[in-house]
N, C-alpha and C positions, 0 to 999 in steps of 0.2 A: 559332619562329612560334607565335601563340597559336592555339587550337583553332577561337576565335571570327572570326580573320581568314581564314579557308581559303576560299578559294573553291572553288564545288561541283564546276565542270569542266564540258566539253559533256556528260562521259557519265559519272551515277552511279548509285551503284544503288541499296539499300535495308539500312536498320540494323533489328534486330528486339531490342530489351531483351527479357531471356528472365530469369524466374524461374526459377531452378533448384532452389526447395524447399531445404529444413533438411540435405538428404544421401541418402535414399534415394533412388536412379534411377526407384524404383518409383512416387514421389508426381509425378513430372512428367506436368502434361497433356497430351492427345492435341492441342493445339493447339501445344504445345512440338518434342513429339516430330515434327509436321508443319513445322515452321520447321527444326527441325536434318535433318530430311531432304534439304531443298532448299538448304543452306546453304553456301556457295562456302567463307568462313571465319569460322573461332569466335574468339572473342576473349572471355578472361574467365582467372580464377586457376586456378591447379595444382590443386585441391581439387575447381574447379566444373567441369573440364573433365575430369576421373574422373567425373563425372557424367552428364555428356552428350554423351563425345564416341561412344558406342555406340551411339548413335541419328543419327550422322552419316552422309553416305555416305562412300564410298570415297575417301580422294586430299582432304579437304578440308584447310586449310589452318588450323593452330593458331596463335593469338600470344597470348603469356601475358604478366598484366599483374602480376604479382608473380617472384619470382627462384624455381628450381626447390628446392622443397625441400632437394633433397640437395648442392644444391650451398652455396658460402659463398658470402656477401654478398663483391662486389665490390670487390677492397682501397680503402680510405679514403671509402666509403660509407657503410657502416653502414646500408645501407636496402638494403630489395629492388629490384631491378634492373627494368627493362622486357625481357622477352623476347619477340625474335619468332621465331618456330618455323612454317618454311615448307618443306615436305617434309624435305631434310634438313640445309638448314642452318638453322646457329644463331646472331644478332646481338646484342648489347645494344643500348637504345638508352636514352633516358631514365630517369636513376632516378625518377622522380618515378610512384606508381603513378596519380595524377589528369590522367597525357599520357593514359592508355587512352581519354578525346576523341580525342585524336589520332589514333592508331589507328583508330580506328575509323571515323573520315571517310577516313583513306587508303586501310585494307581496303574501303572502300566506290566507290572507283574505279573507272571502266572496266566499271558494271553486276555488280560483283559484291554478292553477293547476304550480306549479314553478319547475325552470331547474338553480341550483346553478353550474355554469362549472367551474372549475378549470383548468389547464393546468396539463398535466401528467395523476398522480394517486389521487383521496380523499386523500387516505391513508397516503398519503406523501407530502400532501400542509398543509401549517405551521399553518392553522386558521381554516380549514376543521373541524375539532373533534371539536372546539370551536362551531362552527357556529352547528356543529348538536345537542350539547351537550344544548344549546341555545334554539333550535328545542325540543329536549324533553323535557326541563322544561318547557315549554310555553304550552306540549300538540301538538305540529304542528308533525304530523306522515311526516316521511321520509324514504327515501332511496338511497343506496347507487349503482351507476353505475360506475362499475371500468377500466381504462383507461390505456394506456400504459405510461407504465411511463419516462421521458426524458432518466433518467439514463440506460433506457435498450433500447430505440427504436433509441434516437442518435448514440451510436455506432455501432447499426444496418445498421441502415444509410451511418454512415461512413466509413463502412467498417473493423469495425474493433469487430472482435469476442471477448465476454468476457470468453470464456471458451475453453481448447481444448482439445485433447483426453484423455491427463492425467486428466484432473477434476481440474484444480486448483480452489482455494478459489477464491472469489471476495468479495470484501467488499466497501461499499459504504457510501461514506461520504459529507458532505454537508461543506464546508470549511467555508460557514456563521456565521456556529453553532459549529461548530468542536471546542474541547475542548482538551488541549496538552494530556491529556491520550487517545485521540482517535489516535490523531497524533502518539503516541509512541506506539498503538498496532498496526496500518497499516503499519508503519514505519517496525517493525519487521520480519511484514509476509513476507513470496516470493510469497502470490497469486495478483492478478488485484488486482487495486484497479481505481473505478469510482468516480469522485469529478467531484461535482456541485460545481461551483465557477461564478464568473465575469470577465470578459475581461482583466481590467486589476489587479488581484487578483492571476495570476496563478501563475506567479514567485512566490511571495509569496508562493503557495502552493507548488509546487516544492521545495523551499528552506525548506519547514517544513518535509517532506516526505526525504530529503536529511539530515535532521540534526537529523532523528528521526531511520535512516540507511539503508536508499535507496540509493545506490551505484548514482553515479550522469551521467553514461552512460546507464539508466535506460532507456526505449524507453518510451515516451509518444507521447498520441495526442492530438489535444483541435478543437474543433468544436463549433464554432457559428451560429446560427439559424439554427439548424438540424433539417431534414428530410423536411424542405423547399426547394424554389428555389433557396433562400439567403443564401444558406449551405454554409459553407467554414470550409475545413481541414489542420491543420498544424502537421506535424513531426519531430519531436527532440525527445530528452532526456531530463531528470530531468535538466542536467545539461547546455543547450542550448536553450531551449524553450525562453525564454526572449530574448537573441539574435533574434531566428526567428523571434519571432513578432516584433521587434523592424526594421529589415529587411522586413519583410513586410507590414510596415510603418502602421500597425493598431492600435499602441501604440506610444507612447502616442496620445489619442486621443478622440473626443468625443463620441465615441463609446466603451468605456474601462467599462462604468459598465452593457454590454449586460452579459446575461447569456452565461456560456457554459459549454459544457461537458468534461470532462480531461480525457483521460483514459491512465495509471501508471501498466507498468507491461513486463516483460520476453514473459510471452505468452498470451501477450494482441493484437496477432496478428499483431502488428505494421510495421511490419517488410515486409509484403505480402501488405499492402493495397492499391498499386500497380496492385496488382491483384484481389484484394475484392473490392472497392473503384466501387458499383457497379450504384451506385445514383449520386455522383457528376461524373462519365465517359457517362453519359446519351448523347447523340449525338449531340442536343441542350441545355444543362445544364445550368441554369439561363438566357441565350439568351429571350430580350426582342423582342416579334414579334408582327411587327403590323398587325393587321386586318381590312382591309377597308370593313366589312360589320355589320349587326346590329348583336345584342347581339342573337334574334334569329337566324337568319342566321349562325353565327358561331356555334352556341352550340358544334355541331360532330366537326370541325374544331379544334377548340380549345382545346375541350378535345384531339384531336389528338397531337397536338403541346404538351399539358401541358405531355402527357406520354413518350415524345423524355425527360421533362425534363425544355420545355419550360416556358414563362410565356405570354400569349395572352394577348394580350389588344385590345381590338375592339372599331374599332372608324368608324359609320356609314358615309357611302359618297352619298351616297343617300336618298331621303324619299319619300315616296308610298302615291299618292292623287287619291280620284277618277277621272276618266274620267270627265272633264269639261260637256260631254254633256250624259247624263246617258242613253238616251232614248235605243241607239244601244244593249247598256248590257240588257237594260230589254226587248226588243225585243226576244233578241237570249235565256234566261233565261224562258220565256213564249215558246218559239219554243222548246226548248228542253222537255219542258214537255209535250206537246202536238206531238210531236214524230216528227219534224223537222229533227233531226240530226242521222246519224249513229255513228258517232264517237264526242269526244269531246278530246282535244290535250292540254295538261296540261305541258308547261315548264316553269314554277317557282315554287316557294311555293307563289310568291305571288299572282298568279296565282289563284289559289287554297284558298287562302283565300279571293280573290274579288269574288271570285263564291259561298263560302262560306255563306259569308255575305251577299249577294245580296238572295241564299236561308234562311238564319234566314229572313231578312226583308218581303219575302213573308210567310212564315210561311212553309218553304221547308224543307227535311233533306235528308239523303242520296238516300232514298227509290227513289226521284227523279229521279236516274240513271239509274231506270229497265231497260232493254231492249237498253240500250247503251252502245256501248264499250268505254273505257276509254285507253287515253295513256299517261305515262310520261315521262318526256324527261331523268331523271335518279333517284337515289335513293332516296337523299332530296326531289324530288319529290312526288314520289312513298310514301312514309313514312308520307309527308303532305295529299295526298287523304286516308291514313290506318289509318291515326288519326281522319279524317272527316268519316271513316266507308264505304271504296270508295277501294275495290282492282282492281288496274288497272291490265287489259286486256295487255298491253304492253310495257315492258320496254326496251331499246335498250340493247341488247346482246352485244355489244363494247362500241364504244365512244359513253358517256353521252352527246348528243347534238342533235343540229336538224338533223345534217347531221346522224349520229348516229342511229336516230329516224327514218328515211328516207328510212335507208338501212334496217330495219326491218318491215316498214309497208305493206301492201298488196297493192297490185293494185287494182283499183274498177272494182269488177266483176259482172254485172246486173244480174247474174244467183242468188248469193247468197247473193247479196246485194241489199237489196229491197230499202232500202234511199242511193242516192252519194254525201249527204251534211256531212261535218265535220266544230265542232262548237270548235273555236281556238280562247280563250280569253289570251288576250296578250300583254306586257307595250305598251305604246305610242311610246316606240324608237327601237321595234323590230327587228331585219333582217327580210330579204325575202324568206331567204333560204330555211324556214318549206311552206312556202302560193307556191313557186315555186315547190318547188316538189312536196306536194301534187297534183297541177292541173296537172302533166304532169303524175300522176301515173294515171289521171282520176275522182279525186275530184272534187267537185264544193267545196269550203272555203268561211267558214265565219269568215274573219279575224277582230276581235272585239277588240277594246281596255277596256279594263276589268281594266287597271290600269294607272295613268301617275307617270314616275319616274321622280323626281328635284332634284337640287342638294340639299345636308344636309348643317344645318346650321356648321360651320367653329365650331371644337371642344376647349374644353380648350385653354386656351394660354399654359400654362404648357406644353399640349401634344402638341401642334404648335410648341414651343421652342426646346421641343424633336426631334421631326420629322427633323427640320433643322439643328440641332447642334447635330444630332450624336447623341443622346440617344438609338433609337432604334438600335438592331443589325438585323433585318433584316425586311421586310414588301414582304408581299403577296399578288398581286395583281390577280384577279381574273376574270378581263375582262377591256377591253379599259377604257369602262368608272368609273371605278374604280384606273384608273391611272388619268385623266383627274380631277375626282370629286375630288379626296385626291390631289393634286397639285394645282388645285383652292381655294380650301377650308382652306388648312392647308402648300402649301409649298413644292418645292421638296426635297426629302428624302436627305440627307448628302453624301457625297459621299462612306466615310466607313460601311454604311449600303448597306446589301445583298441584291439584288430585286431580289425576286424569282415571275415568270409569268405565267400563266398558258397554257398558246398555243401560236404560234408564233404572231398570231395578235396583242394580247396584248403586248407580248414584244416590238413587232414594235412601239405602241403607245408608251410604256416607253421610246426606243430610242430614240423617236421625239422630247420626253420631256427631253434628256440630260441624261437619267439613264441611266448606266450599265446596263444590265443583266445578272445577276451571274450564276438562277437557273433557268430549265422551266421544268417544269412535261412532264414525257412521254407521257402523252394520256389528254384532258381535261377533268381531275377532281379537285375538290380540295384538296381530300385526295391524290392522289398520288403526287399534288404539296408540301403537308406537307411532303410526303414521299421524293418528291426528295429533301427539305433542311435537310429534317434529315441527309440524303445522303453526303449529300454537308458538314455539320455539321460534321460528322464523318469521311469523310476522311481531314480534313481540321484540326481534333483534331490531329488522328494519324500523320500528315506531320508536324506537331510542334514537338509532341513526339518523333516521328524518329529523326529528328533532334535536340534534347535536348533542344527546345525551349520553355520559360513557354507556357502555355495554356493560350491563352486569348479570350474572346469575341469581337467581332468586332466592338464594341462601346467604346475597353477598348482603343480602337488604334487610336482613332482620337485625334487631339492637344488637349492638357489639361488633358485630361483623365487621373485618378490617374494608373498607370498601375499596376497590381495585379501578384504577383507569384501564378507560377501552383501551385493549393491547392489538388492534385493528386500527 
């Protein structure tokens, strides 16, 4: 059935064309990010739907209009598949990727509510106007969400300005589509010109831009996967570029029909991006780092790392069970309400969430707290009791730790402290350090196990293989048993991988186990740990640059490693 002959039905709902930007999650507008909120289902490719489906809600329904990467093209196809992916099963249906019409009037049935992403701009993806034009003969109301488009947001990226004080022209061409009179009016001009081409296409394109009378010491650039962490930039001329790539051994190869962006021009900034080249000079710039804690654990983390430039991967080394014998927790949890405690001492989030939970089960909520002070041992802390509705009384003014905590509690003074008990729910493998000070400040403690940590199950082999042979360029360990847990589980790190540690203790445990120690945070946080590899990161860039050495990652140096030219 054609796309054009569908009729609407009594009851349909609404299709939203959604820009999804050149790749970074980060460039989608808050009008985008507002459609995929409310969005029943996404319909768009493998690539664009890494894009946006983080910003979807819970439970929405994906159909993919290209074949899953990892899988093979569909015997005696030779083309990519139409996928629909609706919780958890999986169909083919059409090879043809221009049914995504199709789809997208059926997803739009029955009032559900659809999100069609594209990559870039609507305006400027090859089947967009088709697929809405499809939309209004059927009746299916739409709309359109406009997106930054490759050709302006990758040279953004790259560093390379399309315009400069004089105004010149920029003209923008798609080498796909490009037709010898297009060639022979860009060919003409003296302003920028931006080409969308493929990897291995751009010779090609330079030879037509050259024969159409673009001088062959023209400056160009050409950028693959921009405004990612897979970004990579190259500089030449019209008349060199093939050389480059050929030297940087990205050609021939199976990577030659990726997109990129070309930018052709006098004052197409090329000349400076040395000094604009403001995203690939990022401090950790594609550096894969490991994280040995969970996905919530990391969250601030991570995003710390991914703003150096980084790319986080978090692989848990531990998991959180209850206490084998519950009775102790539900003891202290009754005593607290019934006004046992003056203080209650909160150093984990997962801390905070056994006490949590153990209030859902009695039918408890924050109100629980009246009349007790609360402490946390630092911010992640602190942020897990203000999401439970819980503003803690006291957070350490220095170091985020027990000792930390220590130095700012009060001593018990029977004048103004009518209860000297404090209720300190806390893993099975604790220190002593918080239950030792408190009694000598004059506490009586109730030291409770509120949670027992084990080790995690042993991750992918993929990521095992990694971890051993050098894939990662650095890992962050966060405490002993975070060195201990990821070395049992998964193997010790490579030796061209960074260990950054978070306080001397930990690093001690990494020695024991044979690591280096590259990086260790001033004070124990995690963020300042992320701050000291950024650290470490950036002066580690500049001492290559001083010395006119390529730029490489520290996974690009161990044996085998394809080694890469500075793309700066």
């Amino acid at each position: 059935m054609s796309p054009t002959t569908l009729s609407a039905g009594p009851e349909h709902g609404h299709v939203t064309f959604l820009g999804a930007g050149p790749g970074d999650p980060g460039l989608l507008t808050l009008r985008a990010v507002e459609a995929l909120a409310n969005a029943d289902v996404l319909v768009a490719e493998h690539e664009v739907l890494d894009v946006v489906r983080q910003h979807a809600r819970q439970g929405v329904s994906e159909m993919h209009t290209d074949a899953d990467p990892s899988q093979d093209p569909a015997p005696g196809t030779g083309t990519p598949q139409l996928t629909v992916v609706d919780g958890t099963s999986t169909t083919a249906a059409a090879p043809a990727v221009r049914d995504a019409a199709h789809l997208v009037m059926e997803a739009a049935r029955g009032g559900r509510r659809v999100v069609r992403a594209v990559s870039g701009d609507p305006g400027l993806d090859t089947y967009a106007a088709e697929e809405m034009l499809a939309c209004a003969a059927a009746g299916v109301p739409f709309e359109v969400v406009p997106g930054i488009a490759s050709a302006v947001g990758v040279p953004a990226y790259a560093g390379v300005p399309l315009r400069d004080a004089q105004g010149a022209d920029v003209r923008f061409v798609d080498a796909r589509t490009a037709s010898d009179r297009c060639w022979t009016e860009v060919g003409a001009s003296d302003g920028t010109v931006v080409v969308s081409t493929t990897l291995d296409s751009v010779a090609a394109a330079a030879g037509e831009l050259v024969s159409a009378g673009r001088k062959p010491d023209t400056p160009m650039t050409v950028t693959v996967a921009g405004t990612t962490t897979r970004q990579r930039t190259w500089t030449a001329t019209l008349g060199t570029i093939a050389q480059t790539l050929k030297q940087a051994k990205v050609l021939p190869s199976p990577e030659g029909g990726r997109p990129v962006i070309a930018v052709v021009g006098e004052r197409s900034a090329a000349a400076q991006r040395d000094q604009l080249a403001w995203f690939e000079s990022k401090p950790l710039f594609g550096w894969k780092v490991l994280v040995p804690r969970t996905k919530e654990q990391a969250a601030s983390l991570s995003d710390q790392l991914r703003s150096y430039g980084a790319v986080p991967h978090e692989v848990p080394t531990i998991a959180v069970e209850p206490p084998r014998t519950p009775q102790q927790m539900e003891r202290a949890v009754k005593g607290l309400v019934t006004g046992r405690y003056e203080w209650i001492a909160f150093t984990s989030v997962n801390a905070v969430k056994a006490v949590r939970e153990k209030f859902e089960e009695y039918g408890l909520d924050a109100r629980a707290f009246a009349g007790i002070k609360v402490a946390a041992v630092g911010e992640q802390t602190a942020n897990a009791l203000i999401a439970f509705g819980v503003k803690p009384d006291l957070v350490p003014s220095g170091e985020q730790s027990a000792a930390g905590l220590l130095e700012d509690w009060p001593p018990y003074d029977p004048v103004f402290d009518p209860i000297d008990r404090v209720f300190l729910p806390r893993a099975d493998i604790a220190t002593e350090t918080l239950v030792a000070g408190l009694i000598e400040l004059g506490w009586e403690v109730d030291d409770v196990t509120a949670y027992r940590t084990v080790r995690a199950s042993p991750p992918p082999a993929e990521t095992r293989e990694a971890i051993k042979g050098g894939g990662f360029d650095a890992v962050l360990f966060t405490s002993s048993s975070t060195v201990r847990n990821l070395v049992g589980i998964a193997g010790k790190p490579h030796n061209v991988t960074v260990i950054a540690c978070i306080g001397p203790a930990t690093a001690k445990t990494a020695e024991e186990h044979g690591l280096r120690v590259d990086v260790m945070a001033p004070e124990p946080s995690v963020l300042k740990l992320a701050e000291a590899l950024a650290d470490f990161g950036a002066k580690r860039r500049a001492a290559a640059v001083e010395a006119g050495d390529p730029v490489t990652r520290p996974s690009e140096r161990r044996p085998g490693a394809r080694r890469r030219r500075s793309t700066t």
